[in-house]
ROPAKE-488277 format. One record per residue (C-alpha): x, y, z; residue number from 1. Coordinates in steps of 0.05 Angstrom, whole numbers, plus 32768, in hexadecimal, padded with zeros to 4 digits. Last residue first. Layout:
<nodes>
<node><c1>X</c1><c2>Y</c2><c3>Z</c3><kero>NUM</kero></node>
...
</nodes>
This chain:
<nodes>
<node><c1>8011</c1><c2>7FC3</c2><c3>8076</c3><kero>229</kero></node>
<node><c1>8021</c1><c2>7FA0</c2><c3>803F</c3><kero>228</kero></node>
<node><c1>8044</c1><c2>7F65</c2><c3>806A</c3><kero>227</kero></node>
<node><c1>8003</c1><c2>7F57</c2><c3>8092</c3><kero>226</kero></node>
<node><c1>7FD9</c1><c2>7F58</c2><c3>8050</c3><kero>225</kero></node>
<node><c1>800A</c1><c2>7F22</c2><c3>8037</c3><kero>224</kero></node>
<node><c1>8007</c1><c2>7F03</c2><c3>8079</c3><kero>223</kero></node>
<node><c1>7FBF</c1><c2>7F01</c2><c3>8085</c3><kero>222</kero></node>
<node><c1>7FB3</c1><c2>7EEB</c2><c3>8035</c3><kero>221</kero></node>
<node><c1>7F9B</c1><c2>7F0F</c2><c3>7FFC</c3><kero>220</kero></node>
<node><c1>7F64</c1><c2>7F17</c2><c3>7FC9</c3><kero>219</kero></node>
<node><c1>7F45</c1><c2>7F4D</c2><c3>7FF8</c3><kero>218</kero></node>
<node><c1>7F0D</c1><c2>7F3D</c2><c3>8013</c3><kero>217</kero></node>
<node><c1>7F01</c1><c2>7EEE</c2><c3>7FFB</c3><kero>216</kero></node>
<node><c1>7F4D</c1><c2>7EE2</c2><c3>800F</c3><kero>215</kero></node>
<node><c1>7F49</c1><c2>7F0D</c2><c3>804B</c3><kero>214</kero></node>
<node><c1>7F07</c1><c2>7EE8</c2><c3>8069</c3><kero>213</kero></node>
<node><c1>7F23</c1><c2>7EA0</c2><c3>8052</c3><kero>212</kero></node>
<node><c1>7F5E</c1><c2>7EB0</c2><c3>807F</c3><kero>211</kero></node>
<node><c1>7F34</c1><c2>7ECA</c2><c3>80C2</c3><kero>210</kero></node>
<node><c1>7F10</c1><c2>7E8A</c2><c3>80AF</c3><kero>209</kero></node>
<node><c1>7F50</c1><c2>7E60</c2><c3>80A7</c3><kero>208</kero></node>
<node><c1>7F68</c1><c2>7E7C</c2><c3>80F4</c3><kero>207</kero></node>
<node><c1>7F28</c1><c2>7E69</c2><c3>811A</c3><kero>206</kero></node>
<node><c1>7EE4</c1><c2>7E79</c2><c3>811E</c3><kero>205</kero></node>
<node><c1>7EF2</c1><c2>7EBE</c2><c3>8115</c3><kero>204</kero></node>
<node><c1>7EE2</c1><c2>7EF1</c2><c3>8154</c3><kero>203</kero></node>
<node><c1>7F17</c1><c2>7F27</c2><c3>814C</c3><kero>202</kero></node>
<node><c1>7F38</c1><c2>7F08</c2><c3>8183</c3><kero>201</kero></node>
<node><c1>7F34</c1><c2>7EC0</c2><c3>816D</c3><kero>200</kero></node>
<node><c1>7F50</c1><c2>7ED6</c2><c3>812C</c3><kero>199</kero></node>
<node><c1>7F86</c1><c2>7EFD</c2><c3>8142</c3><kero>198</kero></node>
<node><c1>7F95</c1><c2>7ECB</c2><c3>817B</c3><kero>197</kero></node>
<node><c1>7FA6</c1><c2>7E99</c2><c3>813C</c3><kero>196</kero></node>
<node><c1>7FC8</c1><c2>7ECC</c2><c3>8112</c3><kero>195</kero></node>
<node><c1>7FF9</c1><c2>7EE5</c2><c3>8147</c3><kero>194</kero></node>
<node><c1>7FFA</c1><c2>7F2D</c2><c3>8160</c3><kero>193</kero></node>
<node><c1>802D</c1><c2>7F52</c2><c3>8133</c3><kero>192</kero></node>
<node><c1>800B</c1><c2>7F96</c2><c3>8135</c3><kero>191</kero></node>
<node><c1>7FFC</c1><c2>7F89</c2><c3>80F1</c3><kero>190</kero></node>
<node><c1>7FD3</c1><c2>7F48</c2><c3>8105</c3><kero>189</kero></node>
<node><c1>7FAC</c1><c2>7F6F</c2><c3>8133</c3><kero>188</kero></node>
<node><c1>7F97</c1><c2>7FAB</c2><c3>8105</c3><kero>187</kero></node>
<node><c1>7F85</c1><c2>7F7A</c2><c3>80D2</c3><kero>186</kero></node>
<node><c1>7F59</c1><c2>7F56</c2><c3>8109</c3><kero>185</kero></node>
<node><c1>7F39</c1><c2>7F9D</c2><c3>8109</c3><kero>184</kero></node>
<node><c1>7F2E</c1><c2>7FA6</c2><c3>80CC</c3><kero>183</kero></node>
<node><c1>7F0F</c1><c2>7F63</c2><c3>80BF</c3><kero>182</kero></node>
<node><c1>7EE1</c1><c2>7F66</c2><c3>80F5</c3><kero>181</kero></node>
<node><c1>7ED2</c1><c2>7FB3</c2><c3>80DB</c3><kero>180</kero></node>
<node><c1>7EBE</c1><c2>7F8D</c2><c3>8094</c3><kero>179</kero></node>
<node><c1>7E99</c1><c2>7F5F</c2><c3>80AD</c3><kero>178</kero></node>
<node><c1>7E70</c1><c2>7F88</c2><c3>80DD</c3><kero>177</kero></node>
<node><c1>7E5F</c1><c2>7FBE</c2><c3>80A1</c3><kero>176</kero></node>
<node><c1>7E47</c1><c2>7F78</c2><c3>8073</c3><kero>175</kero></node>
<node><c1>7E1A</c1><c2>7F65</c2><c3>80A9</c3><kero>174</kero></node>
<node><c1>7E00</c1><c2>7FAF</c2><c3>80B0</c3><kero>173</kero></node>
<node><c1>7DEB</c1><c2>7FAA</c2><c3>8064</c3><kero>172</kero></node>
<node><c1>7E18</c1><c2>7FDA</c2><c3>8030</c3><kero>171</kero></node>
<node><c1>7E2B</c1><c2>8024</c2><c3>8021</c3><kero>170</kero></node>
<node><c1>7E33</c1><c2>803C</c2><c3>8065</c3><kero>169</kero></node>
<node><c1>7DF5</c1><c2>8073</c2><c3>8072</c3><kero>168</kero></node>
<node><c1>7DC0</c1><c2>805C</c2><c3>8037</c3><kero>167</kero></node>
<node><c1>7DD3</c1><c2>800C</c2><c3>8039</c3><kero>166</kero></node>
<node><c1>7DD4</c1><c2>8010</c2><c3>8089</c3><kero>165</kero></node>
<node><c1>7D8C</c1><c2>8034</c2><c3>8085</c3><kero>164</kero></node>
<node><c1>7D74</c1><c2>8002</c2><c3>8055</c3><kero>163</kero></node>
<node><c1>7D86</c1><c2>7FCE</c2><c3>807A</c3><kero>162</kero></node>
<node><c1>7D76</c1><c2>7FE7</c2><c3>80BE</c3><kero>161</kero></node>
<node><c1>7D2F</c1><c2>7FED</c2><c3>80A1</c3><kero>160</kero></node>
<node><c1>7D37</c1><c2>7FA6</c2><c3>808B</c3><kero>159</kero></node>
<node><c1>7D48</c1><c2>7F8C</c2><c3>80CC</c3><kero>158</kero></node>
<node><c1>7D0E</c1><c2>7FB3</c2><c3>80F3</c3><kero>157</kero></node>
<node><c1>7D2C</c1><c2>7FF0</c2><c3>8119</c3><kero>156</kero></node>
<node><c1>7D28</c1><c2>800E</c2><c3>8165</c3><kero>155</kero></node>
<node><c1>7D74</c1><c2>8018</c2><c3>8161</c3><kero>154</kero></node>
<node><c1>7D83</c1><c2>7FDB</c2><c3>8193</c3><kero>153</kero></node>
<node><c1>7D56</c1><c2>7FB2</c2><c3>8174</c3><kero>152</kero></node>
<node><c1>7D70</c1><c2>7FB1</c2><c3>8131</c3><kero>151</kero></node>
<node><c1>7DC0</c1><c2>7FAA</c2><c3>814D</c3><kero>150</kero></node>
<node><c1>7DA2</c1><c2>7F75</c2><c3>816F</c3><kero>149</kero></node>
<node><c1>7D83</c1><c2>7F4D</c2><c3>8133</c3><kero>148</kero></node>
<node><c1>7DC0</c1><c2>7F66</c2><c3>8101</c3><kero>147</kero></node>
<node><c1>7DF9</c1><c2>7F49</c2><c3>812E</c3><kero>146</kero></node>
<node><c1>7E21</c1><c2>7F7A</c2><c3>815A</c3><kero>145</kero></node>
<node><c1>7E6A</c1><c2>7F69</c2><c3>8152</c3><kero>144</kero></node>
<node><c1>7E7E</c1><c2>7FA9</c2><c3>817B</c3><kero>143</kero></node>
<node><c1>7E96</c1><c2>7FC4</c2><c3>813E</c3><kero>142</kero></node>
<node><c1>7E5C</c1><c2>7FC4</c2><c3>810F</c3><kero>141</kero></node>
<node><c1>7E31</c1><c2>7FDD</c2><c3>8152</c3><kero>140</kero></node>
<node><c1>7E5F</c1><c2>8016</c2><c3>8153</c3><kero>139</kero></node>
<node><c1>7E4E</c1><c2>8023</c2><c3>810F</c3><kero>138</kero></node>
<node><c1>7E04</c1><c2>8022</c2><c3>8119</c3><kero>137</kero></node>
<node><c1>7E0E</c1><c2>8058</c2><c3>8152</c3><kero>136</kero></node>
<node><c1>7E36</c1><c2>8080</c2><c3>8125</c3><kero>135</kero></node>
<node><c1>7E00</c1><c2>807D</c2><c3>80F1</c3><kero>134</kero></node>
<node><c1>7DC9</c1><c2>808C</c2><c3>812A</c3><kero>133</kero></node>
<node><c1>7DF8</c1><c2>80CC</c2><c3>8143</c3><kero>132</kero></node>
<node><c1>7DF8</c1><c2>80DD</c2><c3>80FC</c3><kero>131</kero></node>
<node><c1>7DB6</c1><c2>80DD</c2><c3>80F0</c3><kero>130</kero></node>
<node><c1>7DA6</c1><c2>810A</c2><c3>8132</c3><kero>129</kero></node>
<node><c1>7DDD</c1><c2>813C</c2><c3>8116</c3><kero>128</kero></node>
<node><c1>7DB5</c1><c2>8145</c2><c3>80D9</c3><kero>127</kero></node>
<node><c1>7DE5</c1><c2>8164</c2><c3>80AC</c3><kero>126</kero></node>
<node><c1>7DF3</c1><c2>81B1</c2><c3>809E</c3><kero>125</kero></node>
<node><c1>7DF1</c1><c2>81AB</c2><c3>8050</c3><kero>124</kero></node>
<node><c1>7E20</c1><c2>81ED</c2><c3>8039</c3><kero>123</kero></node>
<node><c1>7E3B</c1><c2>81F3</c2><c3>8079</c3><kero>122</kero></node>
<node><c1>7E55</c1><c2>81A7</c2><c3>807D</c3><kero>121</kero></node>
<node><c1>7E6C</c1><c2>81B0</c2><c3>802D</c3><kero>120</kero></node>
<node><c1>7E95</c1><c2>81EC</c2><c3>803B</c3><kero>119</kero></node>
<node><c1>7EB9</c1><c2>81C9</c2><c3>8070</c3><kero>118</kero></node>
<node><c1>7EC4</c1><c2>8189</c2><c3>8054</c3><kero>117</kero></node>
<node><c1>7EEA</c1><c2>81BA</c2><c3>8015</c3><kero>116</kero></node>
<node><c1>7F0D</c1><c2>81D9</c2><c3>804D</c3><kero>115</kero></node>
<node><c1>7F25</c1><c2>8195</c2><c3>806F</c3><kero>114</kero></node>
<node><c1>7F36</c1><c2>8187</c2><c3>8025</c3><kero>113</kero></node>
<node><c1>7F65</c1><c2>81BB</c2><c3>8022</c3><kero>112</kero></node>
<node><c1>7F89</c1><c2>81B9</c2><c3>805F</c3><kero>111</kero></node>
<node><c1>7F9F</c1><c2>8171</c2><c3>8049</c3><kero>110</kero></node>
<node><c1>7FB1</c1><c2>8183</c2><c3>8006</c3><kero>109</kero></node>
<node><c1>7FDD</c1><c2>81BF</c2><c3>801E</c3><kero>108</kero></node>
<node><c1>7FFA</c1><c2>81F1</c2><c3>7FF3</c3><kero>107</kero></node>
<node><c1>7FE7</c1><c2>81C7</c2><c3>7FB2</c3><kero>106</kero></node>
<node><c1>7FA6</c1><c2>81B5</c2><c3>7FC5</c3><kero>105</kero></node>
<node><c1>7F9B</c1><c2>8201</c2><c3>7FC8</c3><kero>104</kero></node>
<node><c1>7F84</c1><c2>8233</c2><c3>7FF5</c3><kero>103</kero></node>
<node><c1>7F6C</c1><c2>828D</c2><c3>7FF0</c3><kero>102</kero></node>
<node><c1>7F30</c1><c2>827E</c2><c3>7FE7</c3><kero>101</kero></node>
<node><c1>7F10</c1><c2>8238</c2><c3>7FCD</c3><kero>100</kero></node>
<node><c1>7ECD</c1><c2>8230</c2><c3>7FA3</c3><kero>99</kero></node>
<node><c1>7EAB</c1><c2>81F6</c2><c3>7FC4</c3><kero>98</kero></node>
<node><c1>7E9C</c1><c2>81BE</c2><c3>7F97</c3><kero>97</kero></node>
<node><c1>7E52</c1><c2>81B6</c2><c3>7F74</c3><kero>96</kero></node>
<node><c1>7E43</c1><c2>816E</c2><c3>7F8D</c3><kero>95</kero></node>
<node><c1>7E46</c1><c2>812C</c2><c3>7F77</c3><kero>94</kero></node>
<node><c1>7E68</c1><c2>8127</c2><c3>7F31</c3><kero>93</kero></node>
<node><c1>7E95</c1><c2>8159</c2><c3>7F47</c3><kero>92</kero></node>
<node><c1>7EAC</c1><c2>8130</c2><c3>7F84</c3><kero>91</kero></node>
<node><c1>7ECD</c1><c2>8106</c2><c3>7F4F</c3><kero>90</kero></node>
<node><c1>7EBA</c1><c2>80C2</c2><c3>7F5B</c3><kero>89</kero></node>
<node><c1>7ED0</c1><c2>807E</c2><c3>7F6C</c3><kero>88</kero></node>
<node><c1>7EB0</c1><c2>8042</c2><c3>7F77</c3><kero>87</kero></node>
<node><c1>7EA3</c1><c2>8000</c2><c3>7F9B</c3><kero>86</kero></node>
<node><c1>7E6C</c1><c2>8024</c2><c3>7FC3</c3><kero>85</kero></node>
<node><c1>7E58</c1><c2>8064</c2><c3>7FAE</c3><kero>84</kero></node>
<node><c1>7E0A</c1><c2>805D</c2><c3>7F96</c3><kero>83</kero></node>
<node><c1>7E03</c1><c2>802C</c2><c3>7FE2</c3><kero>82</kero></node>
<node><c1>7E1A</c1><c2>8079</c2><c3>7FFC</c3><kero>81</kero></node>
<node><c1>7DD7</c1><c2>8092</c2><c3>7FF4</c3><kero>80</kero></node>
<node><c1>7DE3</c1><c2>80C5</c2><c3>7FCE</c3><kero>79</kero></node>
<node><c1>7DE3</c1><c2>8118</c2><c3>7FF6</c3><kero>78</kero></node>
<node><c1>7E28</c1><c2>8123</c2><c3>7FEE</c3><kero>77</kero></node>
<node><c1>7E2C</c1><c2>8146</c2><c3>803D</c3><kero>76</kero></node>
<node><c1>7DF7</c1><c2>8119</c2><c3>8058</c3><kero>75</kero></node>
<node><c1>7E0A</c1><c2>80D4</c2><c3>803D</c3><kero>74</kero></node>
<node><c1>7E59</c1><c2>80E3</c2><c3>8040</c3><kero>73</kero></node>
<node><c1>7E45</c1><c2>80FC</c2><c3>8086</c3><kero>72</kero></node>
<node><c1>7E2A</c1><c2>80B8</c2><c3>80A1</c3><kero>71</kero></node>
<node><c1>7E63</c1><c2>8096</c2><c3>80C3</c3><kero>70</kero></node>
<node><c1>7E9C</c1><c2>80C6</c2><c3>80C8</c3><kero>69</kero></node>
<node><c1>7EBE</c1><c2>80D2</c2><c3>8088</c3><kero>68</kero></node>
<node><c1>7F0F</c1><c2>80CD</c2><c3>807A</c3><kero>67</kero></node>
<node><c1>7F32</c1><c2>8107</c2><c3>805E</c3><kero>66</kero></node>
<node><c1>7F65</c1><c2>80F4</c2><c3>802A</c3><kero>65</kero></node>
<node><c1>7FA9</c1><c2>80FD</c2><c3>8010</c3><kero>64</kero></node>
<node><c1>7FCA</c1><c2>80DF</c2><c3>7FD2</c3><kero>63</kero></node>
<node><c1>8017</c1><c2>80DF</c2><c3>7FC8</c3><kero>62</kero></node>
<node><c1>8032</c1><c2>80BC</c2><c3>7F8C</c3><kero>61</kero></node>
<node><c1>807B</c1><c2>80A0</c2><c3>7F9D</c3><kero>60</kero></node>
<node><c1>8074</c1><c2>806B</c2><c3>7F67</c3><kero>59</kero></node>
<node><c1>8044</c1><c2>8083</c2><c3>7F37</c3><kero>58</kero></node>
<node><c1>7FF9</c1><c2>8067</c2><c3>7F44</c3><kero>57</kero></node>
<node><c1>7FC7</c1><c2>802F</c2><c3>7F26</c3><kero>56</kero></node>
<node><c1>7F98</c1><c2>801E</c2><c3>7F5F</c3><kero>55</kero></node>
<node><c1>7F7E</c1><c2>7FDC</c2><c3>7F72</c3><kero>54</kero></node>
<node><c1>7F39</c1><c2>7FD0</c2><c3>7F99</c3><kero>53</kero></node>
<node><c1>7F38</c1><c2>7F9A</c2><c3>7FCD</c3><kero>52</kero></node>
<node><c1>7EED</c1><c2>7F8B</c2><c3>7FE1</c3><kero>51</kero></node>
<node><c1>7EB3</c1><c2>7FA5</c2><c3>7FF3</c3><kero>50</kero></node>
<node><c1>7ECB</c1><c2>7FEC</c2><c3>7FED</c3><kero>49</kero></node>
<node><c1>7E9C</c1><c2>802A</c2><c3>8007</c3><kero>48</kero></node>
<node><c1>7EA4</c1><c2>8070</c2><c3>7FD8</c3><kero>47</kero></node>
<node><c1>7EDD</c1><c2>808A</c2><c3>7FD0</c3><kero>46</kero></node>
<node><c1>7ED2</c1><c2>80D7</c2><c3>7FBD</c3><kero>45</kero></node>
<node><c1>7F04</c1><c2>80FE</c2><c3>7F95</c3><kero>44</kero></node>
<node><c1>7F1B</c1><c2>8140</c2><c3>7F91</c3><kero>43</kero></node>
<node><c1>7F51</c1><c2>813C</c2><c3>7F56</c3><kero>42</kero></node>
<node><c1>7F97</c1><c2>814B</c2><c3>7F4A</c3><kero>41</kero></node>
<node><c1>7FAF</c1><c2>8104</c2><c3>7F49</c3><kero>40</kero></node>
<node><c1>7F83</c1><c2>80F4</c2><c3>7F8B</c3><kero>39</kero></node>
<node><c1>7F75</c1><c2>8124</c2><c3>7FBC</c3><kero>38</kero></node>
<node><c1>7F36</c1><c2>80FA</c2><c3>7FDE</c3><kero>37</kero></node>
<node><c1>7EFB</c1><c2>80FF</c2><c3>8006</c3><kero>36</kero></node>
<node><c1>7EF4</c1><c2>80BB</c2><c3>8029</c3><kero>35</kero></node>
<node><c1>7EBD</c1><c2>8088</c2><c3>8031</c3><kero>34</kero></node>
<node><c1>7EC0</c1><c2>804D</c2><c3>806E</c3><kero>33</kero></node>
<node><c1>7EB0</c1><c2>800F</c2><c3>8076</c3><kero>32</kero></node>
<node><c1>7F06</c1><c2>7FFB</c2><c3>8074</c3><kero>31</kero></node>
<node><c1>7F01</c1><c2>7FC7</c2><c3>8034</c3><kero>30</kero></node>
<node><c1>7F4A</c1><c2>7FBF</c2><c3>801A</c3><kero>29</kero></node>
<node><c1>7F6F</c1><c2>7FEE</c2><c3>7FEA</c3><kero>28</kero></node>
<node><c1>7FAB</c1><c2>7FD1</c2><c3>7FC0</c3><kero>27</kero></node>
<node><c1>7FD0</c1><c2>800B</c2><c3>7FA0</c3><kero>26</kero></node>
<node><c1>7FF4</c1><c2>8007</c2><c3>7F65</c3><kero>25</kero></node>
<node><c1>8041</c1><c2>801A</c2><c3>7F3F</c3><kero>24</kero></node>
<node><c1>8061</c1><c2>801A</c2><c3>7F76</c3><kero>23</kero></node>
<node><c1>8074</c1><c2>8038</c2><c3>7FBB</c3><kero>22</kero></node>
<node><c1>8038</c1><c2>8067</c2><c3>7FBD</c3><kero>21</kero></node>
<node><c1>8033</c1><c2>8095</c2><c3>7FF4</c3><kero>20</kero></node>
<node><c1>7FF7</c1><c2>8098</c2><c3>801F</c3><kero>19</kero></node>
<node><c1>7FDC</c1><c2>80C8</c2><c3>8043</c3><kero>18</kero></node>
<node><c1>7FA7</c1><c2>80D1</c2><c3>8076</c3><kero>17</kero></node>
<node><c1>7F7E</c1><c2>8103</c2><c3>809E</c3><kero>16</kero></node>
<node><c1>7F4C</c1><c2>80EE</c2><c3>80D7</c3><kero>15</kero></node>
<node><c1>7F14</c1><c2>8128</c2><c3>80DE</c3><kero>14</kero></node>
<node><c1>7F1D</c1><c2>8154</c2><c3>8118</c3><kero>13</kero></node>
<node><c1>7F02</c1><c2>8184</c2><c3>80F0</c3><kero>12</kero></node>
<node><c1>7F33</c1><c2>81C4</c2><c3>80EE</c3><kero>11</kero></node>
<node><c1>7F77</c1><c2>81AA</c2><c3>8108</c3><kero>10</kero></node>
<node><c1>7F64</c1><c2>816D</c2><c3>80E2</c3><kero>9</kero></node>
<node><c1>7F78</c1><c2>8130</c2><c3>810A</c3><kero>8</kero></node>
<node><c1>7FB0</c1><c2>8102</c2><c3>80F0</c3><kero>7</kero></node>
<node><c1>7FC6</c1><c2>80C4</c2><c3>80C2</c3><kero>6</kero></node>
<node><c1>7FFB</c1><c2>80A6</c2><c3>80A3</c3><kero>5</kero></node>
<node><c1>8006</c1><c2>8072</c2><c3>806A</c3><kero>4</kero></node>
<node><c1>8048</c1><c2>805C</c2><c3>8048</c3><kero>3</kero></node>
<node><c1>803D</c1><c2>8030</c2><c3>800A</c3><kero>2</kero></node>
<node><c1>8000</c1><c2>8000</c2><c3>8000</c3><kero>1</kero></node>
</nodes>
């Protein structure tokens, strides 16, 4: 994947990243999230991966992004964010962009799109009961919550939780679980915890499921995702 760092924006408190290339593509896994992108010169939106995309980039290409919280791709681009998922899109093809003053991506990409998340907040002023429920839902994802009791728990039939998960995340809450297990078992086996307590600790049946789950994911296997990190 190349060199990747992350920070909060002095003016949002939104996490930062960056990523340097260190060949000729980069392999994204599914994360459940959407980002607003600098990417080759362009504002670009990420929409929701469901599995490993790859991205053709020049060796030592820099991109920086601005990672959404739950929900505010949905209010501040106004699609439900099932529309995004597996793609990507110019935010131009979404929304009008804001008009900058005085900035540029090429001062400061990272300043810049903080501004440009700005200008879109004030322009739309989201629901800030919705996205307490989508942060709530994504909680849920993490805890492990199954689809019955994360239902319950938010006062919602399974289908209505459906179609609200589709709308706010981009796919099903069972999908949105799978994807954070997988995360964070990731985040265990790069922190050099062994693969069999990383599986029982992210809650896999055992060792080959945690390895089924990163071959049908991302194409790849624990340690080959292990070493790319």
């Amino acid at each position: 994947m190349g060199s990747y760092a992350t920070r909060r924006g002095a003016r949002t408190g939104a996490t930062l990243w960056r990523v340097t290339a260190d060949g000729p593509e980069q392999r994204v896994v599914p994360d459940g999230v959407l980002d607003l992108m600098w990417f080759q010169n362009r504002l670009v939106v990420a929409g929701p991966d469901t599995g490993a995309t790859v991205v053709p980039v020049s060796d030592g290409e820099v991109t920086h992004g601005l990672r959404f919280a739950p929900g505010v791709a949905h209010a501040l681009l106004g699609v439900a964010t099932a529309e995004l998922t597996d793609r990507r899109v110019e935010l131009s093809e979404l929304v009008r962009p804001p008009g900058n003053d005085g900035w540029s991506f090429e001062d400061d990409p990272a300043d810049a799109l903080e501004r440009v998340f700005l200008a879109l907040w004030t322009r739309t002023d989201p629901e800030r009961s919705v996205l307490r429920t989508a942060a709530s839902l994504d909680r849920s994802a993490r805890e492990g919550r199954d689809v019955r009791e994360t239902a319950e728990l938010h006062g919602l039939s399974e289908r209505s939780l459906r179609r609200l998960s589709n709308r706010l995340f981009g796919y099903g809450p069972k999908t949105l679980t799978r994807i954070h297990r997988f995360q964070h078992a990731l985040h265990l086996a790069r922190a050099g915890l062994p693969l069999g307590e990383v599986a029982a600790t992210a809650g896999y049946a055992d060792q080959a499921h945690f390895t089924r789950e990163c071959g049908s994911l991302t194409g790849r296997t624990p340690a080959a995702l292990t070493r790319a990190g």
